[in-house]
VMD Tcl script that draws the C-alpha trace (Angstrom):
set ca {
  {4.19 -0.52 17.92}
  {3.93 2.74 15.55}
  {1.41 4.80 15.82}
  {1.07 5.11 12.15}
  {1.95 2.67 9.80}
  {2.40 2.73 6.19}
  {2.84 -0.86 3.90}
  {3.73 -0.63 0.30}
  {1.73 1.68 -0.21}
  {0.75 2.23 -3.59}
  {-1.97 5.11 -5.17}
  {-2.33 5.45 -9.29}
  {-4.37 8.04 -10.79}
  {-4.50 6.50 -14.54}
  {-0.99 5.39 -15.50}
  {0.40 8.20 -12.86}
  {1.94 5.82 -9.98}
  {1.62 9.08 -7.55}
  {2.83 6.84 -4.79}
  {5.01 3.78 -5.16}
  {5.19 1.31 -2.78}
  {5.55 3.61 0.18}
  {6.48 2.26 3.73}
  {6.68 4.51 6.75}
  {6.51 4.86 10.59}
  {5.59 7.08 12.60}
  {6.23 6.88 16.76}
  {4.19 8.42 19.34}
  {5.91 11.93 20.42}
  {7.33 12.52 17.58}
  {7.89 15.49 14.76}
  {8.13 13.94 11.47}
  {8.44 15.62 8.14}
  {7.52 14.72 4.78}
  {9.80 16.14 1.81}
  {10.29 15.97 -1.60}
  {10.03 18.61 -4.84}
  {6.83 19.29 -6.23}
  {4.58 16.53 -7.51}
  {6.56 14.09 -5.37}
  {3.44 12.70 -3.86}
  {3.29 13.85 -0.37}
  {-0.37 15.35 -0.58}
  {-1.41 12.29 -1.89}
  {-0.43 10.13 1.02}
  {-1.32 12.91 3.31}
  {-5.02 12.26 1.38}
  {-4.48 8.46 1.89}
  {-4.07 8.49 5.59}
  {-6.62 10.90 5.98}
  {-9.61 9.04 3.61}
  {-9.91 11.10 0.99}
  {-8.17 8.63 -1.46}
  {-7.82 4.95 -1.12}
  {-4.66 3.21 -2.37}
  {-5.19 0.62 -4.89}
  {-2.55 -1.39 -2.90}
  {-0.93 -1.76 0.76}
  {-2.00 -1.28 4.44}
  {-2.25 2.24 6.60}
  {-2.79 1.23 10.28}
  {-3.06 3.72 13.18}
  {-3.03 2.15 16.57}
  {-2.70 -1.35 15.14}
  {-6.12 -0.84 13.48}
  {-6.65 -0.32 9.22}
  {-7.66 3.04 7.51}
  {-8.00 1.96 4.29}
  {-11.32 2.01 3.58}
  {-12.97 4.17 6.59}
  {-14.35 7.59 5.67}
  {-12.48 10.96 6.42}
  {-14.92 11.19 9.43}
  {-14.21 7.85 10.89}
  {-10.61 8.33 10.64}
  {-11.24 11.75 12.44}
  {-12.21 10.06 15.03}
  {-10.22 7.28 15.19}
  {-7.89 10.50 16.55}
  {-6.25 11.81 13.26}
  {-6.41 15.51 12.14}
  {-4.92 17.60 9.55}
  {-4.70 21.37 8.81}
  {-4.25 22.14 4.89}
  {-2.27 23.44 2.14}
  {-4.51 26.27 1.26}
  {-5.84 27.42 4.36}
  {-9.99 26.42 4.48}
  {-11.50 27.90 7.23}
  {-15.52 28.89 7.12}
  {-14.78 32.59 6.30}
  {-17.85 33.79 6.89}
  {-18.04 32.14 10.62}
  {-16.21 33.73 13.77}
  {-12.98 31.90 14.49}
  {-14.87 30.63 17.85}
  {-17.31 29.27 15.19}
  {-14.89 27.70 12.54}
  {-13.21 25.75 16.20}
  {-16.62 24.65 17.17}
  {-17.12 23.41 13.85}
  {-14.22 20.90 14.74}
  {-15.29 20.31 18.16}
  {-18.41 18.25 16.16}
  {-17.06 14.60 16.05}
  {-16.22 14.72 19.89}
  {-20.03 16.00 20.50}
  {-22.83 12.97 21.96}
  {-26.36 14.83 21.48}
  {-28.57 13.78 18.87}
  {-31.68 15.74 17.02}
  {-34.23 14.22 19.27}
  {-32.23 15.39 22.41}
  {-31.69 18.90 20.48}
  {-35.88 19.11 19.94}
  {-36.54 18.03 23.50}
  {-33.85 21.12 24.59}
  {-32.71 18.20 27.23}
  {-30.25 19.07 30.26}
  {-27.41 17.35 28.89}
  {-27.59 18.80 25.16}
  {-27.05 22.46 27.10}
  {-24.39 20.97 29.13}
  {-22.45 19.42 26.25}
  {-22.95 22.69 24.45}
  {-21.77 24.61 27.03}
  {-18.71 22.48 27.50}
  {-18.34 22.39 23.65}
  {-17.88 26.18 23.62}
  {-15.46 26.09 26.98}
  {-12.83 23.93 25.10}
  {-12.88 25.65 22.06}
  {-12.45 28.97 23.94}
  {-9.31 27.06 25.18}
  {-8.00 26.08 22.03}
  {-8.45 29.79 21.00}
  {-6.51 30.86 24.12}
  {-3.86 28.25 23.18}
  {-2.87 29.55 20.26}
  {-3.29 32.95 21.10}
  {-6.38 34.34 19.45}
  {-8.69 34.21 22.32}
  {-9.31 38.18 21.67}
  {-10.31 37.31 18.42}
  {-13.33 34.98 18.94}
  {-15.77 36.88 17.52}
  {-13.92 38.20 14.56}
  {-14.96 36.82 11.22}
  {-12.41 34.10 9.76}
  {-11.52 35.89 6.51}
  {-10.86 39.03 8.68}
  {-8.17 37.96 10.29}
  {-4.15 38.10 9.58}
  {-2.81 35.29 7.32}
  {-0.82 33.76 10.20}
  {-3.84 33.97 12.42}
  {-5.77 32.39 9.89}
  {-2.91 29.61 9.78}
  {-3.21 29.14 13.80}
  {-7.10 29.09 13.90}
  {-7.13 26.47 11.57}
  {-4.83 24.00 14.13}
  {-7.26 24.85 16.64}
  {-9.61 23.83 14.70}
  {-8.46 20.28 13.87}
  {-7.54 20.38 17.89}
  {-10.87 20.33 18.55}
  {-11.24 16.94 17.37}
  {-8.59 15.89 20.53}
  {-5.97 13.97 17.52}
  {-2.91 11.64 19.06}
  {-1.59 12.50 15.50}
  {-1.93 16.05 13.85}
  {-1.26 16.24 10.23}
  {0.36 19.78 9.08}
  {0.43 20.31 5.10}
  {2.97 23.23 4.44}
  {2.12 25.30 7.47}
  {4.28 28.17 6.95}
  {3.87 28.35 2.98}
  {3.18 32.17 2.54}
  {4.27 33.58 5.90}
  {7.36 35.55 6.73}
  {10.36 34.84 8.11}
  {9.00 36.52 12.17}
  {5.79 34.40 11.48}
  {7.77 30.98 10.04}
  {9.60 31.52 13.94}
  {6.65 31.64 15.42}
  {4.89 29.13 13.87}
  {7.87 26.80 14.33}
  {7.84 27.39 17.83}
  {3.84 26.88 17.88}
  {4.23 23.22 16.62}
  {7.06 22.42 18.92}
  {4.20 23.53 21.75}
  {1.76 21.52 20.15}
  {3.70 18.35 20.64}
  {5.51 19.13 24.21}
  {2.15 20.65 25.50}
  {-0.57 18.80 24.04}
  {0.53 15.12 23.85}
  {0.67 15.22 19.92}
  {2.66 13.45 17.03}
  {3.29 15.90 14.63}
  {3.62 14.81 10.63}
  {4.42 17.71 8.42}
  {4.92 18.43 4.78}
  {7.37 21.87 4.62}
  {8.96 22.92 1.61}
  {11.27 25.40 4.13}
  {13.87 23.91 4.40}
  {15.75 25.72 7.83}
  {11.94 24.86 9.10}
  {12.65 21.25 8.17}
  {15.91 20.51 9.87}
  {15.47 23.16 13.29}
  {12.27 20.61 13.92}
  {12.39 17.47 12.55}
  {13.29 14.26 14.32}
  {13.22 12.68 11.27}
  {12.84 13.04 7.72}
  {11.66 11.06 5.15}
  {12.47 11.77 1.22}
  {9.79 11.69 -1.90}
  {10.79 11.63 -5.44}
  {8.17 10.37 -8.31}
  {6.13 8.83 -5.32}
  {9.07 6.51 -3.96}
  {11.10 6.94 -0.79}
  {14.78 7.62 -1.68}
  {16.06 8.70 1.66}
  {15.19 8.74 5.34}
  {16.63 9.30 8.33}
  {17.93 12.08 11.08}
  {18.26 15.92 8.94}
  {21.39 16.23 9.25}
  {21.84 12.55 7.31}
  {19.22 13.68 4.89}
  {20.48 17.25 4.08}
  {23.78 15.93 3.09}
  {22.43 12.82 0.92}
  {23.42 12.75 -2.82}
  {20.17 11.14 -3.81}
  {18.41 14.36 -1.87}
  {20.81 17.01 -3.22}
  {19.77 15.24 -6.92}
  {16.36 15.34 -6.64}
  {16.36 19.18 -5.51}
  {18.82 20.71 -7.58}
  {19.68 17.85 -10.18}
  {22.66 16.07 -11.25}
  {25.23 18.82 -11.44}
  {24.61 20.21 -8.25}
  {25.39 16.45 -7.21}
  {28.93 16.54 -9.04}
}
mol new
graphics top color blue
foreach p $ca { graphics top sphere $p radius 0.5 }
foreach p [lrange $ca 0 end-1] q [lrange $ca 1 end] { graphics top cylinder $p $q radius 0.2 }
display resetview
């Protein structure tokens, strides 16, 4: 069974069909990207299987069990995370603060244990702060716990924001254009990051990347948007070299 699993699909905005009739599978262990030019509808069903739209038609199951219809929280902790186009970390909150913020859906105390100052609300807190001391030691900015968000480097920022949706312990980690803005030293890096993230943490990894060399050093497969329907999918090597790709990049010319 696929972890994640996408049925015809469909999500309008007006008389936009943003996506059309979209299948898709994902399987556990695996680095998946998402492609297509701009406007092709890849946020959108990134926004789908996260909650923050619902598709006026089709079926999005994780685990054998529907999304369509739960919250963004629910789905969090059903075991899906994502990270963001435009990076939104708390800026004003230390990076050991923005992880903790993430480390919220795994936490068990409630306000009356909080009041009371109970033994276990101490202990979970304590634990709480443990693990995302790990995370920040994971992706190397355990000397920067106490640094303000917006004060850090732009690929910092980048990595803090993974740990962040770490914290919420996903089987399937969504990545929207991780390296947009970074240079070619911290697109390496980063590439190497996510390959750690899936051989070191257990983690599917679906990405949207407009790099292309990112794209096809990572990918196990890729799947093809154009106009919010699938045109091509299959190994990157297959995909780089498909007509109906090469079209919908560079246009018909650049085809003939």
């Amino acid at each position: 069974m696929a972890l994640l699993s996408a049925q015809a699909v469909t999500k309008r905005f007006g008389g936009l069909v943003a996506v059309n009739s979209f299948d898709y599978q994902i399987q556990e262990g695996m680095i998946a990207s998402l492609i297509g030019p701009n406007g092709a509808g890849k946020t959108t069903f990134f926004n789908c299987v996260t909650g923050f739209y619902q598709p006026e038609e089709g079926a999005i199951l994780f685990n054998g069990h529907t999304l369509v219809g739960l919250s963004p929280d629910r789905i969090a902790k059903q075991g899906i995370s994502r990270t963001y186009q435009n990076i939104r970390l708390f800026p004003q909150m230390t990076a050991l603060e923005n992880v903790l913020v993430g480390r919220h859906y795994r936490l068990r105390s409630n306000f009356v244990g909080v009041v009371l100052a109970l033994p276990g609300v101490a202990r979970e807190e304590r634990q709480a702060r443990q693990a995302a001391e790990d995370l920040l030691d994971f992706v190397g900015l355990a000397d920067s716990a106490d640094v303000l968000a917006q004060n850090l480097p732009y690929g910092a920022q980048r990595r803090l924001e993974v740990a962040r949706a770490l914290a919420s312990e996903p089987q399937l980690l969504l990545l929207d254009e991780p390296t947009a803005g970074m240079n070619p030293r911290e697109t390496e890096e980063m590439v190497g990051f996510i390959r750690r993230l899936r051989d070191e943490r257990s983690l599917t990894i679906f990405l949207i990347e407009h790099d292309m060399s990112v794209v096809m050093n990572i990918s196990d497969r890729v799947t093809v948007l154009d106009y919010g329907t699938k045109i091509c999918e299959g190994p990157p090597g297959q995909v780089q070299c498909d007509p109906r790709v090469i079209e919908a990049y560079l246009g018909k010319r650049s085809v003939a």
